[in-house]
Structures are given as structure tokens and as C-alpha cells.
PyMOL CGO cylinders between C-alpha atoms (Angstrom):
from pymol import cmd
from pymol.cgo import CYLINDER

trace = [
    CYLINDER, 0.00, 0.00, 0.00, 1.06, 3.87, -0.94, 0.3, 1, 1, 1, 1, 1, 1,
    CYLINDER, 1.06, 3.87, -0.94, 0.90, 6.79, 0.62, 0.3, 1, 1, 1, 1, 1, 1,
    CYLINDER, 0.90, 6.79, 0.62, -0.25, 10.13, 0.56, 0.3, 1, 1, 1, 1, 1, 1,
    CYLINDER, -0.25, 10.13, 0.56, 1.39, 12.39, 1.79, 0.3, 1, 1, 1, 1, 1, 1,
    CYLINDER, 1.39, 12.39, 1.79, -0.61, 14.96, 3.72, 0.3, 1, 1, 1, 1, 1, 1,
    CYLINDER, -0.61, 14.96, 3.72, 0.68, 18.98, 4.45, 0.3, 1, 1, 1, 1, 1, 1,
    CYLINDER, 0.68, 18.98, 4.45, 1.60, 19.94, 7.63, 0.3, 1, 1, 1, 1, 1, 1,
    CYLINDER, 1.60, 19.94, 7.63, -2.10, 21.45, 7.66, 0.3, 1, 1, 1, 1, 1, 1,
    CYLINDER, -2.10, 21.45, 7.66, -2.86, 22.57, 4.11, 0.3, 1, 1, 1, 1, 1, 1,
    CYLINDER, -2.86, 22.57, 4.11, -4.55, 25.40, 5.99, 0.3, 1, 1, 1, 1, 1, 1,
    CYLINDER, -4.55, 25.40, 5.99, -2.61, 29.12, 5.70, 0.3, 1, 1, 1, 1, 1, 1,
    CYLINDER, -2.61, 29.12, 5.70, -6.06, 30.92, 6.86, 0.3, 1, 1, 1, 1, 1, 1,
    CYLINDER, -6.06, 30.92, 6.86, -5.61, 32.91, 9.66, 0.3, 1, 1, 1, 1, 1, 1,
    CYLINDER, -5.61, 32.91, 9.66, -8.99, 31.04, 11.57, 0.3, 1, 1, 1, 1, 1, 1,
    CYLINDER, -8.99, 31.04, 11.57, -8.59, 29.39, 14.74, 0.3, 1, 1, 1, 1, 1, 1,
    CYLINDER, -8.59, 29.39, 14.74, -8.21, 25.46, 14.20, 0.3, 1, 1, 1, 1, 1, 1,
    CYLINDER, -8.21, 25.46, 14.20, -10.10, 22.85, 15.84, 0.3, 1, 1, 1, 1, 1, 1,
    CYLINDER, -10.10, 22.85, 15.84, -8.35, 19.33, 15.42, 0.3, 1, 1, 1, 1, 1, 1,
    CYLINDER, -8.35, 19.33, 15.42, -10.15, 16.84, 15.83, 0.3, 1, 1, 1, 1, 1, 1,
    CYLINDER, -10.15, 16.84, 15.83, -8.62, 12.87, 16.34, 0.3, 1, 1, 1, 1, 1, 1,
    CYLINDER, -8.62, 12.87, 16.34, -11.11, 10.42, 15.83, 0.3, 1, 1, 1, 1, 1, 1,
    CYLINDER, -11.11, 10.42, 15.83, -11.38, 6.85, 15.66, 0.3, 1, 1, 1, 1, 1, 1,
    CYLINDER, -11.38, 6.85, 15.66, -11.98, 3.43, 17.36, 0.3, 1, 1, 1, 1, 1, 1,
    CYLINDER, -11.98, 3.43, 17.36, -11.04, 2.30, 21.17, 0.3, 1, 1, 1, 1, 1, 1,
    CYLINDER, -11.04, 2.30, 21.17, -7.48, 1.02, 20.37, 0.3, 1, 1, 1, 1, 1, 1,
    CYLINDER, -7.48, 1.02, 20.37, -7.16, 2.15, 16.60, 0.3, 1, 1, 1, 1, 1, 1,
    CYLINDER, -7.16, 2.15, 16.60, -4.20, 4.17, 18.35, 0.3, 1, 1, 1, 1, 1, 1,
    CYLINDER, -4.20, 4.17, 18.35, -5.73, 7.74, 18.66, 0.3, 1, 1, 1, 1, 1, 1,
    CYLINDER, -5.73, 7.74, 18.66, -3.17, 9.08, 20.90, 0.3, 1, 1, 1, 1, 1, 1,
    CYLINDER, -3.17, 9.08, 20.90, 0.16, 7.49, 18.85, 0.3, 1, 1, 1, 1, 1, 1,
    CYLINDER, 0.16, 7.49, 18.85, -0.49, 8.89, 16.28, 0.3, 1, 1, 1, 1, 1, 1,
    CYLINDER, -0.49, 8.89, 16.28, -0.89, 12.43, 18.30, 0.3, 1, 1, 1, 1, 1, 1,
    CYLINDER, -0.89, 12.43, 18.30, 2.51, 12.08, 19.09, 0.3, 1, 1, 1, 1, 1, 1,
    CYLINDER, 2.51, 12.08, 19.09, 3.67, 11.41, 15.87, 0.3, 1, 1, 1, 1, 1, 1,
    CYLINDER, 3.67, 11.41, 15.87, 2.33, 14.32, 14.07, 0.3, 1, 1, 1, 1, 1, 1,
    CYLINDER, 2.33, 14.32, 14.07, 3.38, 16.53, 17.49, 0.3, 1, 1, 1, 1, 1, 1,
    CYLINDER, 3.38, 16.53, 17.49, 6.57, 15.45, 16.37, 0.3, 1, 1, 1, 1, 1, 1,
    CYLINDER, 6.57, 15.45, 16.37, 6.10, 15.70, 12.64, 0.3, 1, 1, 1, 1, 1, 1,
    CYLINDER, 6.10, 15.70, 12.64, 4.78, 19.69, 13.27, 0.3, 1, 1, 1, 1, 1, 1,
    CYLINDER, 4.78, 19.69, 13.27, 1.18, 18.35, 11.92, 0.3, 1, 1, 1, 1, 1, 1,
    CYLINDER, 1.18, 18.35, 11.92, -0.02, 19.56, 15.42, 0.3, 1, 1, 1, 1, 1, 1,
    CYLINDER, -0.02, 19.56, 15.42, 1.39, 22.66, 17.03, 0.3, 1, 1, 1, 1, 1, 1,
    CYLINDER, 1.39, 22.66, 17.03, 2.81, 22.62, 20.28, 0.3, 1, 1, 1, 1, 1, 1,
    CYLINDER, 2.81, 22.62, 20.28, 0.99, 25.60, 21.31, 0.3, 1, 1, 1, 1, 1, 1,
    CYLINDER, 0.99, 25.60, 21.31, -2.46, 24.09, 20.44, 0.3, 1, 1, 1, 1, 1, 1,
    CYLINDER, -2.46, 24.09, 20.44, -4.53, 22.75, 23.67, 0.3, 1, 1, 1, 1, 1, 1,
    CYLINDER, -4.53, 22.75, 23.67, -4.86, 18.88, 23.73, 0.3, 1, 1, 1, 1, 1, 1,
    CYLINDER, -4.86, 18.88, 23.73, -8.19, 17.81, 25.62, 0.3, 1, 1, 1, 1, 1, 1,
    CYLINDER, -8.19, 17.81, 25.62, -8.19, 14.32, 26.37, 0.3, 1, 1, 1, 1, 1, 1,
    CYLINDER, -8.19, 14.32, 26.37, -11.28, 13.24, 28.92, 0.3, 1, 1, 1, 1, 1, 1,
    CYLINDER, -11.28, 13.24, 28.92, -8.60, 9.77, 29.74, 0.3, 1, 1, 1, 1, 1, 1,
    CYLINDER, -8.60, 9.77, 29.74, -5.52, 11.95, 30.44, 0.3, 1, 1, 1, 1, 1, 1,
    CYLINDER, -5.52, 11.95, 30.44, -7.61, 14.29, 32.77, 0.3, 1, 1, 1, 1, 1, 1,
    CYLINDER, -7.61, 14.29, 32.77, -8.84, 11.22, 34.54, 0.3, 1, 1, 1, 1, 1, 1,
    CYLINDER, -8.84, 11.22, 34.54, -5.86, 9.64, 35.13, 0.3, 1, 1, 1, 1, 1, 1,
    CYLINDER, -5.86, 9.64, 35.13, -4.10, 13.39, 36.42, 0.3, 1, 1, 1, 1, 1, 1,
    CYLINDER, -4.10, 13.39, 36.42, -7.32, 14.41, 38.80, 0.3, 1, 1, 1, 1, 1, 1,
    CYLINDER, -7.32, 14.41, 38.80, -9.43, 11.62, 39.15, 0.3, 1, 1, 1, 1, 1, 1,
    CYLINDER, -9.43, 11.62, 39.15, -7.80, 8.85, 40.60, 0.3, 1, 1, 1, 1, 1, 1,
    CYLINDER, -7.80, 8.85, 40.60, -9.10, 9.68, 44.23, 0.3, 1, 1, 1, 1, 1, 1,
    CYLINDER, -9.10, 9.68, 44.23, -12.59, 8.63, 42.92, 0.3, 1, 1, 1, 1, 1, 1,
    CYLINDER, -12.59, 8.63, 42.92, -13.09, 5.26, 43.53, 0.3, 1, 1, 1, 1, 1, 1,
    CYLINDER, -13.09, 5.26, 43.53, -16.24, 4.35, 41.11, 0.3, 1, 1, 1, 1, 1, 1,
    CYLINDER, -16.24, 4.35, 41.11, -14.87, 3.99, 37.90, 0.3, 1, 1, 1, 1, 1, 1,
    CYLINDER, -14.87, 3.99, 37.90, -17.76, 4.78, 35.78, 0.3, 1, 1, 1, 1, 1, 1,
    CYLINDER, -17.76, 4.78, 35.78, -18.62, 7.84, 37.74, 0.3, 1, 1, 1, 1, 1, 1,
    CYLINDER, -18.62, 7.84, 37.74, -14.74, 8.88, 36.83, 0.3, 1, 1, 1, 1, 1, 1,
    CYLINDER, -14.74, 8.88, 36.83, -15.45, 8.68, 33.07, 0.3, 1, 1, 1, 1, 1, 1,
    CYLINDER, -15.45, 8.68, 33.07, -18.42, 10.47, 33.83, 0.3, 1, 1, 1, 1, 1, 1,
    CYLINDER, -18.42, 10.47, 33.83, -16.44, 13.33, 35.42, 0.3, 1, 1, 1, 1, 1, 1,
    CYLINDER, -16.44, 13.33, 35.42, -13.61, 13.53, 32.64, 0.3, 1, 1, 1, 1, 1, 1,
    CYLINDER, -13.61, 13.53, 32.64, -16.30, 13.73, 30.09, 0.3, 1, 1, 1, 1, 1, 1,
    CYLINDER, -16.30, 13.73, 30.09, -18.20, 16.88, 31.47, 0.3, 1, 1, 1, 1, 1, 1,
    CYLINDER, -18.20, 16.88, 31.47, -15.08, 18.13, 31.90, 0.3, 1, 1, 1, 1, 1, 1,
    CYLINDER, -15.08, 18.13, 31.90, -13.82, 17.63, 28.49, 0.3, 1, 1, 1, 1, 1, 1,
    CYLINDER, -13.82, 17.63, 28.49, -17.28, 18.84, 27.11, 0.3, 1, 1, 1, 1, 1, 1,
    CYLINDER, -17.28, 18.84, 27.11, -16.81, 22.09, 29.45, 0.3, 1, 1, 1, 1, 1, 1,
    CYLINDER, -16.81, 22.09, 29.45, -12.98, 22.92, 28.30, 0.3, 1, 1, 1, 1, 1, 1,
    CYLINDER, -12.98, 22.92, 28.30, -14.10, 22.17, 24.56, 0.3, 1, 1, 1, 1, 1, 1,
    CYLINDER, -14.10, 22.17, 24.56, -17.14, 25.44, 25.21, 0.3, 1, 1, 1, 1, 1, 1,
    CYLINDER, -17.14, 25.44, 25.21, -14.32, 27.33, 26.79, 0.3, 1, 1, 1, 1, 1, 1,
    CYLINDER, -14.32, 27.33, 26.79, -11.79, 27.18, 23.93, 0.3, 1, 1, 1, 1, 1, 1,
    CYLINDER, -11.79, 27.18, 23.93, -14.41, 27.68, 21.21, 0.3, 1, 1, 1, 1, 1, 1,
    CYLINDER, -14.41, 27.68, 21.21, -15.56, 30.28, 23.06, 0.3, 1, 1, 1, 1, 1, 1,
    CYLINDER, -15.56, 30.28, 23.06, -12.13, 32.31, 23.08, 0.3, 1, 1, 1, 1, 1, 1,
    CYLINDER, -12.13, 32.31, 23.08, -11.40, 31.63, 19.58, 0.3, 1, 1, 1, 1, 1, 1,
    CYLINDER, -11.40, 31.63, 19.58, -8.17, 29.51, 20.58, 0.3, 1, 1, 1, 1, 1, 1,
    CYLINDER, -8.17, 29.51, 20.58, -6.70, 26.39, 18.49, 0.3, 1, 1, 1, 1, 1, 1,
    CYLINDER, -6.70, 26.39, 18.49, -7.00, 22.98, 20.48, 0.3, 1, 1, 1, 1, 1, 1,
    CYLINDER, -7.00, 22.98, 20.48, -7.11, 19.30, 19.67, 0.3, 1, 1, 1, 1, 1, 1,
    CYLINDER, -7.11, 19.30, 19.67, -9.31, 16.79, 21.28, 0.3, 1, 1, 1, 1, 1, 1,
    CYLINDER, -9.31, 16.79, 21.28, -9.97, 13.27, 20.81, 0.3, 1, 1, 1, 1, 1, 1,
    CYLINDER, -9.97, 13.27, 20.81, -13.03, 10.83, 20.36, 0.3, 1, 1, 1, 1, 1, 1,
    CYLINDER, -13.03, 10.83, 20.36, -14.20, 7.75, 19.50, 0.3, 1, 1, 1, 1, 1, 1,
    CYLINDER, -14.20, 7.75, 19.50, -17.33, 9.27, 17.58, 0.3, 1, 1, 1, 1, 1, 1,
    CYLINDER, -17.33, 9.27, 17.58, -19.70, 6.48, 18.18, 0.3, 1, 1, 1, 1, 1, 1,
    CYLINDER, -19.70, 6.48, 18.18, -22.01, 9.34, 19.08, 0.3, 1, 1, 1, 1, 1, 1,
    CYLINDER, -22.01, 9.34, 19.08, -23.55, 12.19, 16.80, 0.3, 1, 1, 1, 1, 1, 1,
    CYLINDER, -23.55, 12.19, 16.80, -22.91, 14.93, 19.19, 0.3, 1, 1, 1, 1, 1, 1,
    CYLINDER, -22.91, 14.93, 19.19, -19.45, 15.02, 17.88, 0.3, 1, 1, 1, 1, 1, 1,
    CYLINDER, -19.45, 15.02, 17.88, -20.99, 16.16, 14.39, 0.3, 1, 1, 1, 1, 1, 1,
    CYLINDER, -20.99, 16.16, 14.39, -23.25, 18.78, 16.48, 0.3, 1, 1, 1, 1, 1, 1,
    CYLINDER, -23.25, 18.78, 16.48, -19.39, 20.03, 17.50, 0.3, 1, 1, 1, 1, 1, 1,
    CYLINDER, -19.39, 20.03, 17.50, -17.71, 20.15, 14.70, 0.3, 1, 1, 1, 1, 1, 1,
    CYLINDER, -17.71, 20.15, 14.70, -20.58, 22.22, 13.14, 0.3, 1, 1, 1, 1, 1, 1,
    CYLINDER, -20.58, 22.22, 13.14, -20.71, 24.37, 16.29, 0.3, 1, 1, 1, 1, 1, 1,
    CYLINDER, -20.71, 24.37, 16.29, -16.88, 24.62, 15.85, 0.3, 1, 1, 1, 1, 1, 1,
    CYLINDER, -16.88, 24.62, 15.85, -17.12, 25.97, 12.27, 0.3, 1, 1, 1, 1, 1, 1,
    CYLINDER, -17.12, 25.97, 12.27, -20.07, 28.34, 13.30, 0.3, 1, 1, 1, 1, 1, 1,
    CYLINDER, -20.07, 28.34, 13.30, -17.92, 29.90, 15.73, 0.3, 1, 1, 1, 1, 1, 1,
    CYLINDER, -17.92, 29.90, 15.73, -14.99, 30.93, 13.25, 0.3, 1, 1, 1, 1, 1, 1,
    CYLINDER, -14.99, 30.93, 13.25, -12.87, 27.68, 13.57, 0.3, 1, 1, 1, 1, 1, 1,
    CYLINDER, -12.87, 27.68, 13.57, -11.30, 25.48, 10.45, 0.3, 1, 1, 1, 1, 1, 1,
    CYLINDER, -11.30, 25.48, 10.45, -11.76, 22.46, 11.54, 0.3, 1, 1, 1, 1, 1, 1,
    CYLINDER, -11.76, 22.46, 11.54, -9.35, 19.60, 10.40, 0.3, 1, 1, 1, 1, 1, 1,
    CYLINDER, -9.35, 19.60, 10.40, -10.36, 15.58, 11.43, 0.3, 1, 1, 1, 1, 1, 1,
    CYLINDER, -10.36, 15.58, 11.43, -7.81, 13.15, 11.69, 0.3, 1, 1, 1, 1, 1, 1,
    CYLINDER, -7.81, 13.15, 11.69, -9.26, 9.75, 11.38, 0.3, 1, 1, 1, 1, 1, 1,
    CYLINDER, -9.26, 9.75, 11.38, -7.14, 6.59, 12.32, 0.3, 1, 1, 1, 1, 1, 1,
    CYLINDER, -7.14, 6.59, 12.32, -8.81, 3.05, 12.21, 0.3, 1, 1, 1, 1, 1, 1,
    CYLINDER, -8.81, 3.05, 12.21, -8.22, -0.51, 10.47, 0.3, 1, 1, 1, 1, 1, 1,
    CYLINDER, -8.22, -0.51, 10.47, -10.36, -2.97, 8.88, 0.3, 1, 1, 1, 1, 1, 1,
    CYLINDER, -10.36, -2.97, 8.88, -10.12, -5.47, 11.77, 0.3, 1, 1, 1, 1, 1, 1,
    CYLINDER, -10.12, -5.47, 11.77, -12.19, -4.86, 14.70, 0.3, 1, 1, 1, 1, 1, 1,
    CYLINDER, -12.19, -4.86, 14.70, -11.01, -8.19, 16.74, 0.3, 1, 1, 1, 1, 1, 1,
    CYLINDER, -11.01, -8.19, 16.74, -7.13, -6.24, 16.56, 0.3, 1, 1, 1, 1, 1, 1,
    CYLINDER, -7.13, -6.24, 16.56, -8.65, -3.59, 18.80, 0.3, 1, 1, 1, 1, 1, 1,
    CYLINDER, -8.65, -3.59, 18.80, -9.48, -5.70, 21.32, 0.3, 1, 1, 1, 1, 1, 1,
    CYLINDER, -9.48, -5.70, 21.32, -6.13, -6.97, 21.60, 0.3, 1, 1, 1, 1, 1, 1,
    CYLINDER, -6.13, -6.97, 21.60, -4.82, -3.65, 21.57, 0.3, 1, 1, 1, 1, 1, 1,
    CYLINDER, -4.82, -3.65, 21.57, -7.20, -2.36, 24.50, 0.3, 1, 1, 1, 1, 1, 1,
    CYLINDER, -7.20, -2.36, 24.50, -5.92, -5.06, 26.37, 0.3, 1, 1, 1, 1, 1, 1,
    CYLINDER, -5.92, -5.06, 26.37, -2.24, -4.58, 26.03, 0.3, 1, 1, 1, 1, 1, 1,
    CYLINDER, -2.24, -4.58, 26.03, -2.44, -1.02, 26.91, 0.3, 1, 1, 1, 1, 1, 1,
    CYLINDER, -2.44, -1.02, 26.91, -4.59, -2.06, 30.53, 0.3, 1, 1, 1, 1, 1, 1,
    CYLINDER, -4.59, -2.06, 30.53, -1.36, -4.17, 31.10, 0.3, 1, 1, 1, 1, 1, 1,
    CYLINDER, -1.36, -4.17, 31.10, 0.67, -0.97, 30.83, 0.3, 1, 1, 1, 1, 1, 1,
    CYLINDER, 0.67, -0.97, 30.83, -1.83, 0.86, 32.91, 0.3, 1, 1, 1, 1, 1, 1,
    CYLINDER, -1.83, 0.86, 32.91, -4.15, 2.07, 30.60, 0.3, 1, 1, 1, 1, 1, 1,
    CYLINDER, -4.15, 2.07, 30.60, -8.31, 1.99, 31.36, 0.3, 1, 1, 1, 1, 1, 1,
    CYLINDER, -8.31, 1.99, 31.36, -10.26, -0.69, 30.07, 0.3, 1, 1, 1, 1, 1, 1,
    CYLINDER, -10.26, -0.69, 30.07, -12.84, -0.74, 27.65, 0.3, 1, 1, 1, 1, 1, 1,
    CYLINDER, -12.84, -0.74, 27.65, -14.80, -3.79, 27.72, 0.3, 1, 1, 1, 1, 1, 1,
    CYLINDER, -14.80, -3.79, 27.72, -14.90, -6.08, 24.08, 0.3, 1, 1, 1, 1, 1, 1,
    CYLINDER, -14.90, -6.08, 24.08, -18.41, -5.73, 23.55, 0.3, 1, 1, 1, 1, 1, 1,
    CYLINDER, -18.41, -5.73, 23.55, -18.46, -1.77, 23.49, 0.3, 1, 1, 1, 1, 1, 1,
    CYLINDER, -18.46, -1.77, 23.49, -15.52, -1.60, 20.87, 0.3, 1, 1, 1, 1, 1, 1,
    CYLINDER, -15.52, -1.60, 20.87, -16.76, -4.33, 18.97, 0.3, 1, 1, 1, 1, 1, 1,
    CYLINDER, -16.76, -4.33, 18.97, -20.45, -2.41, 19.22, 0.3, 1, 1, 1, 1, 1, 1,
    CYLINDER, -20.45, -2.41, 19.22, -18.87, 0.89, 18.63, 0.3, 1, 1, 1, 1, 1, 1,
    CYLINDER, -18.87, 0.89, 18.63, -16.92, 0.37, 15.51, 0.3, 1, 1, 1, 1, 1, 1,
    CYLINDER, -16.92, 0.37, 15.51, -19.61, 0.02, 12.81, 0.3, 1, 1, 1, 1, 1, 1,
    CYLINDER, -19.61, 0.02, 12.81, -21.55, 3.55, 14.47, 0.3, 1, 1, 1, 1, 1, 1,
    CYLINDER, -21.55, 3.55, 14.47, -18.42, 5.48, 14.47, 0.3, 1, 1, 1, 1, 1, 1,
    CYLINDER, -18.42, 5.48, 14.47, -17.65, 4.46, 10.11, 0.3, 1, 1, 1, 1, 1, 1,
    CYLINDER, -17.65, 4.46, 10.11, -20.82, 5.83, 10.47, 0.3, 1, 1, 1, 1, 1, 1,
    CYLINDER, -20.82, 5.83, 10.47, -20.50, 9.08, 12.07, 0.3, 1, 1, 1, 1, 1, 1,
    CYLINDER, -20.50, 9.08, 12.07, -17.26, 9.37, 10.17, 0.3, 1, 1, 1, 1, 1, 1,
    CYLINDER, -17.26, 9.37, 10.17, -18.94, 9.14, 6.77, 0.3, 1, 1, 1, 1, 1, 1,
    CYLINDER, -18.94, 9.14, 6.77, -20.59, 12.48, 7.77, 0.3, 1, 1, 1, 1, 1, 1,
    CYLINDER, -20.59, 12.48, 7.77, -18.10, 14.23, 9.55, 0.3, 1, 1, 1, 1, 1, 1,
    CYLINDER, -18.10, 14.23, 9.55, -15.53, 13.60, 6.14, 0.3, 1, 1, 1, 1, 1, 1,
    CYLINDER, -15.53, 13.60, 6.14, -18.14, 16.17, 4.50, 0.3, 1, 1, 1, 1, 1, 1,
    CYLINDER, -18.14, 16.17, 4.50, -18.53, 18.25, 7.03, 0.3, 1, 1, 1, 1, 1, 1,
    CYLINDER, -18.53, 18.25, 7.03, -14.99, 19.08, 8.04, 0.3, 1, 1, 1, 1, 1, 1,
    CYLINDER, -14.99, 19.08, 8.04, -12.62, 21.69, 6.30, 0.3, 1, 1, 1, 1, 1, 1,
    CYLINDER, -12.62, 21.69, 6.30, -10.12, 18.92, 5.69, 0.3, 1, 1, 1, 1, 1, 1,
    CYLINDER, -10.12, 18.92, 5.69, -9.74, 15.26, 6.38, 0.3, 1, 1, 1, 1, 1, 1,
    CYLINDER, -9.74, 15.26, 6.38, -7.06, 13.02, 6.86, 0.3, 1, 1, 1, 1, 1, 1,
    CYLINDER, -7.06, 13.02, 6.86, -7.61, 9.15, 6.89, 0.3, 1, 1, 1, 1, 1, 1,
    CYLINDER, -7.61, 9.15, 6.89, -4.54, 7.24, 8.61, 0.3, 1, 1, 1, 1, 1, 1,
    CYLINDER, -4.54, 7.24, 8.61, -4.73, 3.01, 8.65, 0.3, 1, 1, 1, 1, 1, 1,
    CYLINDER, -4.73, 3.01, 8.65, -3.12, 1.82, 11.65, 0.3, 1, 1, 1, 1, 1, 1,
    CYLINDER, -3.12, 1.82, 11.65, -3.02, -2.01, 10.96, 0.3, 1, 1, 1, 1, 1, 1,
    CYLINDER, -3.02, -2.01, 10.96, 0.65, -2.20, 11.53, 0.3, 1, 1, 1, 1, 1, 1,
    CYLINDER, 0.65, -2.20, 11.53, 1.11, -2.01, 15.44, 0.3, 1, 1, 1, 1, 1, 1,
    CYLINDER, 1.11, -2.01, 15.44, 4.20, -0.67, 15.59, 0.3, 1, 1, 1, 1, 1, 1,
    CYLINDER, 4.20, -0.67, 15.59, 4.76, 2.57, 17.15, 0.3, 1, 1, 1, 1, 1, 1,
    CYLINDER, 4.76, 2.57, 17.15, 4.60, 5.62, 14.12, 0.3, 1, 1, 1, 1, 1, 1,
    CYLINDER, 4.60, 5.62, 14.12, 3.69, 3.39, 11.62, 0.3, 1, 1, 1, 1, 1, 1,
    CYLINDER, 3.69, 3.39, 11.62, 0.14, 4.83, 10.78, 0.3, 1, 1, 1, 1, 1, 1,
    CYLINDER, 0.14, 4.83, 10.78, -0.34, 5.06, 6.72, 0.3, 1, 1, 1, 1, 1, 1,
    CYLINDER, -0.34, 5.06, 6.72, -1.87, 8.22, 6.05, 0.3, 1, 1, 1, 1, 1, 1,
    CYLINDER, -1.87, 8.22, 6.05, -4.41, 6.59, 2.76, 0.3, 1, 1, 1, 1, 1, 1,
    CYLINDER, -4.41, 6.59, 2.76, -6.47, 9.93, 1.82, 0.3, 1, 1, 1, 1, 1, 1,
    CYLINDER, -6.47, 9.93, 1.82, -7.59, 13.23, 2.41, 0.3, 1, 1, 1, 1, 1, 1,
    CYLINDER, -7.59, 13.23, 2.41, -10.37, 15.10, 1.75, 0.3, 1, 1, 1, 1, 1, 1,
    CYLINDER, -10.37, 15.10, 1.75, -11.12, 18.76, 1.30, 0.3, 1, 1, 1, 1, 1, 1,
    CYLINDER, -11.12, 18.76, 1.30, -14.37, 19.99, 2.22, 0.3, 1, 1, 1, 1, 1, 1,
    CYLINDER, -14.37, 19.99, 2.22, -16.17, 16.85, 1.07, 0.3, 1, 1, 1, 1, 1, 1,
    CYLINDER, -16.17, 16.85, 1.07, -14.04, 15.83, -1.99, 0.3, 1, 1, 1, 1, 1, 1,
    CYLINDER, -14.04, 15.83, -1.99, -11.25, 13.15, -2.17, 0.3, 1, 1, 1, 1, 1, 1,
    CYLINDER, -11.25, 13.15, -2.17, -8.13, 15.08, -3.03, 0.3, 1, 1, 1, 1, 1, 1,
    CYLINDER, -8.13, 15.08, -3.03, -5.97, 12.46, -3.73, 0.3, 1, 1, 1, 1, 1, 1,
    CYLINDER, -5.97, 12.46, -3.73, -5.96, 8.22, -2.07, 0.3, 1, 1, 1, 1, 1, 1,
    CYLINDER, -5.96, 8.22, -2.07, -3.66, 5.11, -1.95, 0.3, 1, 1, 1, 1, 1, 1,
    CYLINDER, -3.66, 5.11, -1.95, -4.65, 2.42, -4.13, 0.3, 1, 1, 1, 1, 1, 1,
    CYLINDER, -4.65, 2.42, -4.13, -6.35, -0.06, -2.90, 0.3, 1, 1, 1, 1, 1, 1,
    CYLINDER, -6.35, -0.06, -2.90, -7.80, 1.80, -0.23, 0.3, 1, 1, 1, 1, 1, 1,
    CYLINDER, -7.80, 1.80, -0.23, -8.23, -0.20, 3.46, 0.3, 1, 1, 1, 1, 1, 1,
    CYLINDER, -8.23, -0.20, 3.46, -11.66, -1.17, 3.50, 0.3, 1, 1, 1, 1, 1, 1,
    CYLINDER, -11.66, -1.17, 3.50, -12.98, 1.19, 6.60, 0.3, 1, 1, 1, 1, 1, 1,
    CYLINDER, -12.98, 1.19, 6.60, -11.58, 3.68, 4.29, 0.3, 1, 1, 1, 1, 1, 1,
    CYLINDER, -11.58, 3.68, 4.29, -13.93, 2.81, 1.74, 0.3, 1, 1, 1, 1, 1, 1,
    CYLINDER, -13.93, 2.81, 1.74, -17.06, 2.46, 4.02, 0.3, 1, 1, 1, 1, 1, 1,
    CYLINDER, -17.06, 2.46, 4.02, -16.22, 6.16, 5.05, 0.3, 1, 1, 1, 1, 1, 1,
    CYLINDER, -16.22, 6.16, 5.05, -15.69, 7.43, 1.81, 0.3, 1, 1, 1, 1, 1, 1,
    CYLINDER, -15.69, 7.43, 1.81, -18.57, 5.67, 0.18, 0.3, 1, 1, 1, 1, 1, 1,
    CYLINDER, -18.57, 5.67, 0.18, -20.93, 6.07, 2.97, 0.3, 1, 1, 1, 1, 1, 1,
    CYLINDER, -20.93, 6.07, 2.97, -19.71, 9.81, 2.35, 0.3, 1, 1, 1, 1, 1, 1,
    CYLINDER, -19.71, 9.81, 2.35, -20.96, 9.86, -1.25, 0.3, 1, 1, 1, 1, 1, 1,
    CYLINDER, -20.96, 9.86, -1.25, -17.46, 10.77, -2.20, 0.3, 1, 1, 1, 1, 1, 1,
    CYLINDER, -17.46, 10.77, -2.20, -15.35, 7.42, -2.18, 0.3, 1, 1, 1, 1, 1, 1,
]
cmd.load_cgo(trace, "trace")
């Protein structure tokens, strides 16, 4: 499989930019954050809010784990409000098994914002479990196998509409595990497929197609 080969934002606007990482439990959402810190795809200056890093800074005193999550997500929804609200860059992360992250993105690009989605995910679901699991060994939280197995096919879903919603989209396959290996496949400006690998990964396709613009 090719590669594209993606700007370092392929934005020179002066807007505020809301970047958003998206993809399944264990598709490797916050790798490939460092590797495009790194790579200057993210600036250092922009605001990462991340609900599981909050939880695991503040909100280890709280013994009910579920009521923890709970906690790092109004949090994460609150800090999201404030930044929009001042007109400053951030990133954040989800999983995007739920519409209100389209209701954001649109709220994002209401109030000024370009908003660029960074999608990582592979075309085997089972992969993610094993993934989940190897990061609880290394003290990561746990996700249990029937949520990411009953997440994945609503968030190709949710992703198929936020491809044509956002200002620019770039798709990254991460079915190599290693560490900075993700395969950046296609990207998409404002709805249309600027350029793709050949043969794209099938999620790819189910985003793109579902999209209209595959």
C-alpha cells in the first residue's frame, strides 16, 4: 500500500483550528498524536483535551470507575465550550460512536474555527481488542470487548458524515502495530477526495462511500 502524503495542515487561513482525532477504542488515537506533534502536523501551542488523560491526572481519588469517566467527560465537554468560546486552536480526541461530535464540529465551524479531522482506524475490529488489552497491562483503562466491537460500525458511520462536514480530512490506517507506523491513505477537502492510496483499506472505503465521495 502507498501513501499520501498529507501537508503539515494545508490550511494558511488565519482562523482558529479545531483538530479533531477520531477513531476506534485502540485504533491508536493518541500514537499517532505524538507522531504528528513530532512531525509539526499539530502545534505545540495548540490545547490537547483528552477526557482519559484528565482522569488519570485528577481523578484517581474517585473510587467508582464509571462515575470517573463520567467526570472527565463533562469536563472535556466544558474545556471544549471554553476554547471555542475564546477563539483559541485545540485538539481533542473521540471515539465518535455518538452524533454529538458532528453537532461540535458544526458548532466549531459556526464559531470561526477550520476544523481539520484526523481519522485513524483498520479494517479489523477483533485487533482492537487486543490492543485495549495490552495497553490495561501498561496501565491504561479498560474498555470492555463488547463496546468496541459495538462501537466500531456507528463510528464508520458518524465518520462518513463528519468527512463532508470538516474543512479537511485526513484518513490514517493503523493495521501495523508498531509505534509511528500509521499510513496516512487519503484526504479530503471539504467533502471531496483530493488524492488516495490504491487499494484503499476497506474502513476507508465504508467512510468514503458512505460519504458519497469514495
Amino acid at each position: 500500500m502507498g501513501q499520501v502524503t498529507p501537508l503539515r495542515s494545508r490550511r494558511r487561513k488565519a482562523k482558529p483550528v479545531f483538530y479533531l482525532l477520531a477513531g476506534p477504542n485502540g485504533a491508536g488515537k493518541s500514537t499517532l498524536y505524538k507522531a504528528l506533534m513530532r512531525a509539526g502536523t499539530l502545534p505545540v501551542s495548540a490545547e490537547f483535551v483528552n477526557a482519559d488523560l484528565y482522569e488519570a491526572a485528577h481523578l484517581q481519588h474517585m473510587a467508582n470507575p464509571q462515575a470517573r469517566s463520567e467526570d472527565a467527560r463533562q469536563w472535556a465537554d466544558a474545556r471544549r465550550a471554553q476554547l471555542l468560546k475564546a477563539g483559541q486552536s485545540f485538539v481533542s480526541e473521540t471515539v465518535f460512536s455518538h452524533e454529538s461530535k458532528l453537532v461540535l464540529i458544526e458548532e466549531a465551524q459556526k464559531q470561526g474555527f477550520f476544523v481539520m479531522l484526523i481519522v485513524v482506524c483498520l479494517d479489523d475490529p477483533e485487533r482492537l481488542l487486543e490492543r485495549v488489552a495490552g495497553r490495561v497491562t501498561e496501565g491504561g483503562h479498560a474498555v470492555p470487548a463488547e463496546r468496541i466491537l459495538a462501537r466500531y460500525p456507528r463510528t464508520l458511520a458518524h465518520l462518513a458524515v463528519a468527512v463532508r462536514l470538516a474543512d479537511l480530512a485526513i484518513l490514517y490506517d493503523s493495521q501495523d502495530v508498531k509505534p509511528g507506523t500509521h499510513t496516512a491513505v487519503a484526504v479530503c477537502t471539504r467533502g471531496w477526495t483530493q488524492e488516495n492510496v490504491n487499494p484503499l483499506p476497506q474502513w476507508a472505503q465504508k467512510v468514503l462511500g458512505g460519504a458519497g465521495i469514495g
